[in-house]
N, C-alpha and C positions, 0 to 999 in steps of 0.2 A: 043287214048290218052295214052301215056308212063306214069312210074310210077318211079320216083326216090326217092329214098333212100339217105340222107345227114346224116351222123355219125361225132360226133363232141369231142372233148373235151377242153374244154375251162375252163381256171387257173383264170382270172379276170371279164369274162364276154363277151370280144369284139369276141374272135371267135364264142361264141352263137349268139352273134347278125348277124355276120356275113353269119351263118349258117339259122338264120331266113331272111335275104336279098337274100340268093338264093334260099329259098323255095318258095319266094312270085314273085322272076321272071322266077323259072320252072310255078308256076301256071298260073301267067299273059301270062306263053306263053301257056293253054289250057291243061296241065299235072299236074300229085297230084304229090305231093311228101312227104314224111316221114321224121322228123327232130326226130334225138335219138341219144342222150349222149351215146360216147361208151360204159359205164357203164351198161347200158340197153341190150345191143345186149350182149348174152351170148354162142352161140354158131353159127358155120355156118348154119345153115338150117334158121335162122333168116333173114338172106342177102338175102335169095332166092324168085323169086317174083319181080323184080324188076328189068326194063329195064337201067338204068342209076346209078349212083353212084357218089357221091363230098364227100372226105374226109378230115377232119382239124383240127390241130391241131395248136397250138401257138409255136414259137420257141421257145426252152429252152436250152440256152446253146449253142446255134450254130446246133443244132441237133433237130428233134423230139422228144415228149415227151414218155418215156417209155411204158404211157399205152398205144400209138398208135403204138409202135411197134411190142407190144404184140397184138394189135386187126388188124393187118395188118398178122401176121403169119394164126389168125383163118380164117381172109376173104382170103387169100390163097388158104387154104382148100373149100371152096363157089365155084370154079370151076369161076370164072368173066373174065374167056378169051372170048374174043370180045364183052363184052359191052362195052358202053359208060362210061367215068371217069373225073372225075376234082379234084380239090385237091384246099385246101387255105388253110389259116392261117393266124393269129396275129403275130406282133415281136416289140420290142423295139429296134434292134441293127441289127442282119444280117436275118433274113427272109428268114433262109434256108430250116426248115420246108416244108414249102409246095412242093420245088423241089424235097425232097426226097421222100415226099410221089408221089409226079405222077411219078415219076420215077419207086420206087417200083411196083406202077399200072400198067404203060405202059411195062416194061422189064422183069417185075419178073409173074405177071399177063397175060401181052402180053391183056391190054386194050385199046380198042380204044379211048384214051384220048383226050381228049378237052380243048382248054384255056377259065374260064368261063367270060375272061373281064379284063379290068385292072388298077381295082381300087384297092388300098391296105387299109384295117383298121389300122393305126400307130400306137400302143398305146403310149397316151402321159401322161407323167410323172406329166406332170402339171394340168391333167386331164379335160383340156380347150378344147377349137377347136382346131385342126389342119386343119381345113375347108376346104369341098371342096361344094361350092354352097349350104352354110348356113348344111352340114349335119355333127354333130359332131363325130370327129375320121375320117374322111376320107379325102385322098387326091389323087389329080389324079397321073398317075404314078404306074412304076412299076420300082424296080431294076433290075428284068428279066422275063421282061413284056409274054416272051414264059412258064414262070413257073411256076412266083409266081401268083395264081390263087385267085383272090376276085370277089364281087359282090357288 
């Protein structure tokens, strides 16, 4: 049984939830996984322990959010060359976020990244459904469905 670790930070809510939707299908696949607010993980010796990784953030501004860029320099230092990686995110607008972070994991990390699926969480403004099969906030699809990583 593998062990992954999902570190999140989420401004409205929907990438925590997003973040608790892939903890409940690493488990339904027979592995635990650990869901923790960037906030929480304070240093790299925290990361360690743990076969897999999914990282997310919400888009802010066309970019990731500051605090994950800041918690992407410490998990750097984690040493995560060759495990397993994924990356999501929220966005209202361009949903670049999440590219950037598997990117930083697969080239800068040099991890062996994974697409974890390709459902996107949309946040919607109207705060209605965006529905996909009665689940609110989701819709199937991806803008690039190799990057932008959901569950």
């Amino acid at each position: 049984m593998g062990k992954v670790l999902i570190a999140y930070y989420s401004r409205t809510g929907k990438t925590e939830k997003m973040a608790g939707y892939i903890a409940e299908g690493i488990r339904f696949g027979g592995n635990s996984a650990d869901v923790k607010k960037l906030a929480e993980i304070k240093n790299e010796s925290e990361l360690e322990g743990y076969d897999g990784y999914a990282f997310g953030c919400p888009t802010y501004h066309r970019d990731m959010t500051a605090n994950m860029k800041t918690f992407l320099f410490l998990a750097e230092k984690a040493g995560l060359n060759g495990k397993v990686g994924g990356a999501f995110g929220s966005y209202t607008h361009s949903g670049d976020a999440p590219s950037y972070i598997f990117d930083t994991m697969e080239h800068v990390f040099k991890m062996d990244m994974t697409s974890l699926g390709s459902f996107n969480l949309l946040e919607a403004f109207s705060g209605g459904y965006s529905g996909h099969e009665g689940l609110p906030g989701l819709r199937q699809g991806s803008l690039r469905q190799d990057r932008i990583v959901t569950y």
